[in-house]
N, C-alpha and C positions, 0 to 999 in steps of 0.2 A: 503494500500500500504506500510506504514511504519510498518517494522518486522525484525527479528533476523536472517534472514537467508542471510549469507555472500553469498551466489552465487547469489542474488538480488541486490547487490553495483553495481552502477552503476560508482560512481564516489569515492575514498577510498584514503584520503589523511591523512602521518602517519610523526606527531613529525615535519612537515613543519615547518624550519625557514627561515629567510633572514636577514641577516646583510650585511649592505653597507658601506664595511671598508675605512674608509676616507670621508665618504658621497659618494662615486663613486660606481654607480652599473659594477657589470664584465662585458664583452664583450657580448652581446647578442648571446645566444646559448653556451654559456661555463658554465659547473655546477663551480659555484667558493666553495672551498674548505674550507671546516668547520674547524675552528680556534678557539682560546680562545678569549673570548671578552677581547677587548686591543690592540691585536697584531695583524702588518700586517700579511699578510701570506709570507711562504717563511724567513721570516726575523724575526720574533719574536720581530721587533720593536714594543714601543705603538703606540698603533692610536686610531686616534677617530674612534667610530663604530657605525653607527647609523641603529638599529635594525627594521628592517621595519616588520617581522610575526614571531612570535615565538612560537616554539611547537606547532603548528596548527592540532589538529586533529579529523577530523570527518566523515562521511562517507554518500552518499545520495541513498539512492534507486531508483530501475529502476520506472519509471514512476514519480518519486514524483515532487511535486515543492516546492522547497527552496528558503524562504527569505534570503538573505543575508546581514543585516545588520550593521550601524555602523558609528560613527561621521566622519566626513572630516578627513582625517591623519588616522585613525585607522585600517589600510592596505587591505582593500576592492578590489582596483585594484590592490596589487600587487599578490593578492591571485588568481585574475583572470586572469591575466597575466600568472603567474606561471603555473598554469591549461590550460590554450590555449598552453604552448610553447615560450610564447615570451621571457621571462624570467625565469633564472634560481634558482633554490632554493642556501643557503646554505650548508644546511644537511635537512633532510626527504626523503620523495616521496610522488608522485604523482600518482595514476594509472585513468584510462578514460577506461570504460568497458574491465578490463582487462588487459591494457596495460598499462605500465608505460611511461607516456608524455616524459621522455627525456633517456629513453632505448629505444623505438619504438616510435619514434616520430611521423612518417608517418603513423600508422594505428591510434596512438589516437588522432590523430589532423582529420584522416581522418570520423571519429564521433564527432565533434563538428560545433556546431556552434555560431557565437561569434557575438556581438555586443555591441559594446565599447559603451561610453555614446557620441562620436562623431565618427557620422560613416564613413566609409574611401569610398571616393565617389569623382569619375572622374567629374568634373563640366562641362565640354567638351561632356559627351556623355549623350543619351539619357538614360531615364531609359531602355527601352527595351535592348539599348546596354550594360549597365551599369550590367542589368543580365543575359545577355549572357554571355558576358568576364566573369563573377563570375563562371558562369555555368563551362564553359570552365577549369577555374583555378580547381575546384575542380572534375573534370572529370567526370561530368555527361554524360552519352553515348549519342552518337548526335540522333541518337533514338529516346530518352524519352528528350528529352531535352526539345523542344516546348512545351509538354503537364507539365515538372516539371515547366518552368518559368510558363506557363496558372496557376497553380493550387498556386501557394505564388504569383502573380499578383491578384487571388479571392481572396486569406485569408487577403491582406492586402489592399485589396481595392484602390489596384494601378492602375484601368484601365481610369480612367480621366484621368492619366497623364501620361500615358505608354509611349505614345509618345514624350514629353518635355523632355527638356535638363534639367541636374539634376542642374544645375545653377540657373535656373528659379522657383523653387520649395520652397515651402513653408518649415520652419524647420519641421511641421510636417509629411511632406510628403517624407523628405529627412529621419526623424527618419523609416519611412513606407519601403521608399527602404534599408535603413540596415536591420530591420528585413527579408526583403525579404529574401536579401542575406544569412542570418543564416540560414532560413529554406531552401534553396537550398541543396539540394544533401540528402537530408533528413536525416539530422543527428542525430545519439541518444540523445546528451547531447546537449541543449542549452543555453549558457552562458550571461546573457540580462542583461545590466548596464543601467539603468534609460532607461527603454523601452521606457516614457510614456513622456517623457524631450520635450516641445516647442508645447505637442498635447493640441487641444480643448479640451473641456469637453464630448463633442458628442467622438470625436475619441479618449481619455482615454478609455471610456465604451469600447468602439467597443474593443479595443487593450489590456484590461485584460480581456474581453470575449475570444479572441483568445490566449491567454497566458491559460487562464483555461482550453481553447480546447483543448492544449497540452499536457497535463498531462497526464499520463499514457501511451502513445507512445511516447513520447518523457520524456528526466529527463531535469526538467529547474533549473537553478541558477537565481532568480532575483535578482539584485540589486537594491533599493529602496530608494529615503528620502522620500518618500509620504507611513507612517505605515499604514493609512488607504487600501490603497490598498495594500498593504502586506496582510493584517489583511483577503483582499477579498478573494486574488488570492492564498497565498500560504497554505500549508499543514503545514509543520512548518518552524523556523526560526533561523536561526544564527547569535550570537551578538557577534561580537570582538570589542575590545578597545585597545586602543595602542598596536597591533600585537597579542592581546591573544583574546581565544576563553571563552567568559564569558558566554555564558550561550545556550544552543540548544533545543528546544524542540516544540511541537507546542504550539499557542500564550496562549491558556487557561492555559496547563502546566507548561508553565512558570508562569504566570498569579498565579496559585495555589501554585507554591513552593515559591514567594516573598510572600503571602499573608500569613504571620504567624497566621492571626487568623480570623474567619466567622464574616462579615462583611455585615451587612444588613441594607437594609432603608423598612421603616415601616411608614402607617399612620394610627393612632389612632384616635377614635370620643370620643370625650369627654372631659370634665374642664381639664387643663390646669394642674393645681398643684396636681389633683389626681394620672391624669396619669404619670407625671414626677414622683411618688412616686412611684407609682408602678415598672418605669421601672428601677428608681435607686435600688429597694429593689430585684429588679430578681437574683437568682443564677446563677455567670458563667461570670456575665458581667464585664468588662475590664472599658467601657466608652462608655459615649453616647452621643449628640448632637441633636440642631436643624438642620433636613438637610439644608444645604447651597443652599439659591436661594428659598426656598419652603416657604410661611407665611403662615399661619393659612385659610380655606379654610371660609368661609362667613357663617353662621349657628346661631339660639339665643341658649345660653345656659338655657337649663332649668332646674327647680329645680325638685329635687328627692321627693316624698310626703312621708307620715309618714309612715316606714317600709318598705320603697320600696329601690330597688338597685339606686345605683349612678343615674344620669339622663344620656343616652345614646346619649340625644340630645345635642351639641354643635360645637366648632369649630372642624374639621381635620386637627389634627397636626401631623408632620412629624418629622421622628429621622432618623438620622445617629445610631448605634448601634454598636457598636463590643466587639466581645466574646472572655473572655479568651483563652487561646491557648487547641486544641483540645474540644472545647465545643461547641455545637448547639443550638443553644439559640432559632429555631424557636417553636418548641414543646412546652418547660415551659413557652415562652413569651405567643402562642396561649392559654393554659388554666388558665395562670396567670390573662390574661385581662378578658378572658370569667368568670371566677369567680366574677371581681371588673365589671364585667358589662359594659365593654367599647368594643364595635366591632372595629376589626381589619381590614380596607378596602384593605390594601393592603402590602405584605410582599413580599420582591424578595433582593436576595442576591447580591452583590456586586461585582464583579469584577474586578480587574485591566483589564487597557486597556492597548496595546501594548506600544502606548506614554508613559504610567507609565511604565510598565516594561521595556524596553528602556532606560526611565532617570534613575529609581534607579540602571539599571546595567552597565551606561557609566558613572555617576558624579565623579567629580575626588573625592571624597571622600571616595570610592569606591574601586579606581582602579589607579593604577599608570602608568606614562608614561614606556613604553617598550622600546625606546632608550636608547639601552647601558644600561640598569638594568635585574636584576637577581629574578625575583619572582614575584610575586603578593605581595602587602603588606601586613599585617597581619589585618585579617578581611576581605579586601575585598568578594564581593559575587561573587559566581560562580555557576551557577544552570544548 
């Protein structure tokens, strides 16, 4: 689904900033007008400016799904806000299949659907009413209307409660009718800010099974702190930190461009201080370890008789390994031991997990706050 061909952008957001001159965002629905950081506008006095996304650029594919990640404060919802409508950029743009969100507002809001991390929900009315008037607000023909609420009442497993007053309703059930409402009118793009926020465990599952069902007819935005289900549900991932965009790609490829060098855990049968020799004396290798959490597997060690190879009987020890930069170390490891006589039970490579790549690309060591500053620091990572 992810490819090079621009008439597939689903959603194409270019040089996106937002600064909030004074800490005061502009009037809702006014694009406020790109300034020198410092200055108000109009006036050319200083001011404090406090930089909420900056230079934000990236682009999603029709069908895909996007994690959208990133710590508390690191402009997550003003990024989705900005893309719904509700609020306006600085300087960039926005486009939503085509349309640019605050040139034709009305057609690309009329392709979205949005569900904030608190969903906007009448306590007073029932669910059934609750997705009607929704129905209603986004013009579903009175026609198809009964059969569109039938069909996001199935997907989300709202017919228990179809009938109860949304007052009465569990948080999970209240997160259940906002999704509803998003999928109402059936819209291209769906914008989902902690879908999964106050569910059981049983309806997490359920609720990124239907997040996965979307894909490909619908383009989703999720927003996540739970990486693990990122890691499930999405295709690939967008990381911003203080309003910049540090790193996009899916979780392996990320995974692969932090990992500067082939990193493997290995268990070896055999003495202790042969093997350790051996694997210190390998060409290639960087450093090695006992893996962490792993002890010696239970085995006697036996002796080698006269003229014979090492003794292949003893404990299974385990190594952490990593290989200098561009070297594969499983090849010379496998015929290195096969030579000294020690079988290799088990060899798999290593990978960063999303958690990992995540922390090395938000640590403030990394990356500086984007209030009112001019750049990435020098060094920081951006992949």
């Amino acid at each position: 689904m992810v490819g090079d061909d621009t008439h597939n952008l689903t959603i194409e957001v270019h040089n996106l900033t937002k600064v909030y001159v004074g800490g005061r965002p502009p009037a809702p629905g006014l694009r406020q007008k790109a300034v020198p950081d410092g200055e108000e506008p109009h006036t050319g006095r200083p001011a404090a400016a406090a930089r909420g996304i900056y230079d934000l650029t990236f682009s999603v594919q029709k069908g895909e799904i996007l994690g959208f990640l990133g710590p508390n404060g690191a402009g997550k919802t003003t990024t989705m806000r900005i893309l719904t409508g509700y609020m306006p950029p600085t300087s960039g743009t926005a486009r939503v299949a085509g349309f640019d969100i605050f040139e034709q507002p009305a057609e690309a809001k009329r392709r979205i659907g949005y569900l904030p991390e608190i969903p906007p929900l009448y306590p007073e009315m029932t669910v059934k009413a609750q997705l009607s008037f929704v129905a209603d607000l986004k013009g579903v023909p009175r026609a198809s209307r009964k059969a569109a609420i039938a069909r996001v009442v199935e997907a989300t497993n709202l017919g228990p409660v179809y009938n109860r007053l949304v007052k009465n309703l569990s948080r999970g059930y209240k997160q259940r009718v906002g999704l509803a409402q998003a999928l109402l009118g059936d819209p291209e793009v769906l914008i989902l800010d902690e879908p999964t926020v106050g569910l059981d465990p049983k309806q997490i599952i359920e609720i990124r099974q239907l997040i996965r069902s979307l894909g490909g007819k619908h383009t989703v935005i999720l927003s996540s702190h739970i990486l693990p289900e990122v890691s499930m549900v999405c295709e690939r991932v967008a990381i911003i930190n203080h309003g910049r965009l540090v790193g996009m790609d899916t979780p392996e490829g990320l995974a692969r461009k932090l990992s500067h060098s082939q990193q493997l855990l290995v268990a070896i049968k055999g003495p202790q201080a042969q093997v350790e020799a051996q694997i210190a004396s390998l060409p290639g290798m960087a450093s090695w370890r006992p893996a962490e959490g792993e002890g010696a597997a239970q085995g006697a060690t036996g002796a080698a008789g006269a003229g014979s190879r090492p003794a292949q009987t003893g404990p299974v020890l385990r190594y952490h390994l990593e290989a200098q930069p561009d070297v594969d170390l499983r090849e010379p490891l496998f015929f290195q031991m096969a030579r000294a006589g020690y079988p290799i039970l088990e060899m798999r490579q290593v990978s960063l997990s999303l958690e990992d790549v995540f922390l090395q690309l938000t640590t403030e060591e990394n990356t500086e706050p984007g209030d009112g500053q001019e750049g990435p620091k020098e060094g920081a990572q951006h992949v």
